[in-house]
Steps between C-alpha positions, in 0.01 A plus 500: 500500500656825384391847614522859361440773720417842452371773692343881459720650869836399291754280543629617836165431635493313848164369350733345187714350719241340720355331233835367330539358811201341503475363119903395469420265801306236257646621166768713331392841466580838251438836642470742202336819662493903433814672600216777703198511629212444259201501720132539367671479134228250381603295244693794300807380274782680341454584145644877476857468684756179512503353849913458685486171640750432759634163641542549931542282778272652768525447871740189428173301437457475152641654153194658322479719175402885547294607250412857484149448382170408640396137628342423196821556300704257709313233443425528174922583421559171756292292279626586180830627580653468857427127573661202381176307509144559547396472942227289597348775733523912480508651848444879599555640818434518760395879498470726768134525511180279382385481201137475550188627345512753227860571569619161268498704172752734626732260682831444341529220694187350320641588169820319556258169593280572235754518221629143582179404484483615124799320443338182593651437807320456837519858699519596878446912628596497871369811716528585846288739667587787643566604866782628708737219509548287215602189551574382191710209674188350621294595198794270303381217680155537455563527084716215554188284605300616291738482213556107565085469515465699175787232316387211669149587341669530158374794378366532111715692246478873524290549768561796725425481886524837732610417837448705786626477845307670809780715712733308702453750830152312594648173481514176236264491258129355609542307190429528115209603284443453153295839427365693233680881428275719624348795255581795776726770410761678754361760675696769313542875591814750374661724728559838311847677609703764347853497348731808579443643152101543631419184213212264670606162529226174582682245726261176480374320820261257597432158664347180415158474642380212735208294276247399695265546244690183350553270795659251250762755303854493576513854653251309790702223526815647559374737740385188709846406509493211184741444246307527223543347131320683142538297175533907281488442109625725223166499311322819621188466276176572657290179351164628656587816322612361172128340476341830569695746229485227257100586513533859469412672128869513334538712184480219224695802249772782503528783305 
């Protein structure tokens, strides 16, 4: 079982290192991650600018390439350029932070899972909630587990599971959910300051709501202290939709 690991808090990440130290404990792993923070990048790739990619050694744990691009971009360049062969499993992770609700189609770290997905290749997003204190040592060993339940299940080609793991300061996890994403947004507000030249500047802030309106969402879940586990698909189409335009009068000419 072979591993590539990527990330969206870069490759100096504690959260990066917690998780190649849980994966390269069953299997040889790659870490090919950005050389920066890419946080709430989505699943943006490079297309205007070259990316430097760098070979390090960090922390005298592993030797990873730095890529100065966005999570997306390192797997896809691992996959067709960096790596010898093709891994069994795609890793991201673990990111400071869940990735619950709404908030998956900005995650980096979701992108970098997602794009091994659409290489074919089973994919894992690991996210750990925020609090004071992250221990990312103990969240390590929770992904561990549920790493070894996810392989032992033998997941199907390019599917694409988001993992999240309830904060560490309240104690081990109560257990694990499999739960639906739930349709809230963040509660989103923009402080307005001013820059010395008098220009207005918008600094965005918000939080993730608790759903109780959707007992059995992730966002609920994790706030009752579960790690919890979303199958997320590239395939945004609106089928329910889809039905409805297709009855709508179209023009049948042009011009």
């Amino acid at each position: 079982m072979r591993f590539l690991i990527t990330n969206d808090d870069g490759i100096l990440a504690p959260g990066l290192a917690a998780l190649y130290e849980a994966a390269s404990a069953l299997g040889p792993a790659d870490v090919v991650a950005p050389e920066d923070t890419q946080s709430a990048i989505g699943h943006a790739i490079s297309v205007l600018q070259p990316m430097v990619v760098r070979r390090l050694h960090v922390n005298n744990q592993f030797h990873g390439w730095s890529v100065g691009g966005r999570p997306a971009d390192c797997v896809k360049l691992a996959m067709i350029e960096l790596l010898p062969e093709r891994p069994d499993v795609v890793l991201s992770g673990i990111n400071a932070g869940a990735n619950a609700g709404i908030n998956v189609l900005y995650s980096g770290t979701i992108a970098g899972a997602r794009e091994g997905a659409l290489f074919g290749v089973p994919a894992i997003a690991f996210s750990l909630e925020l609090c004071d204190e992250l221990d990312f040592g103990a969240a390590g060993r929770v992904a561990r587990s549920v790493l070894e339940a996810i392989l032992a299940a033998r997941p199907p080609a390019g599917i694409c599971l988001s993992v999240n793991i309830p904060r560490m300061d309240r104690g081990l996890p109560r257990g694990v959910k499999c739960c639906a994403q739930a349709a809230v947004n963040w509660e989103e507000f923009y402080e307005k300051r001013v820059d010395p030249e008098g220009h207005a500047v918008y600094w965005l802030d918000g939080r993730i709501p608790h759903d109780r309106a959707h007992p059995d969402s992730d966002l609920a879940a994790l706030h009752d202290g579960f790690v919890t586990i979303t199958p997320l698909r590239a395939d945004l189409t609106d089928q329910a939709a889809l039905d409805a335009i297709a009855s709508w009068r179209w023009p049948h000419e042009f011009g």
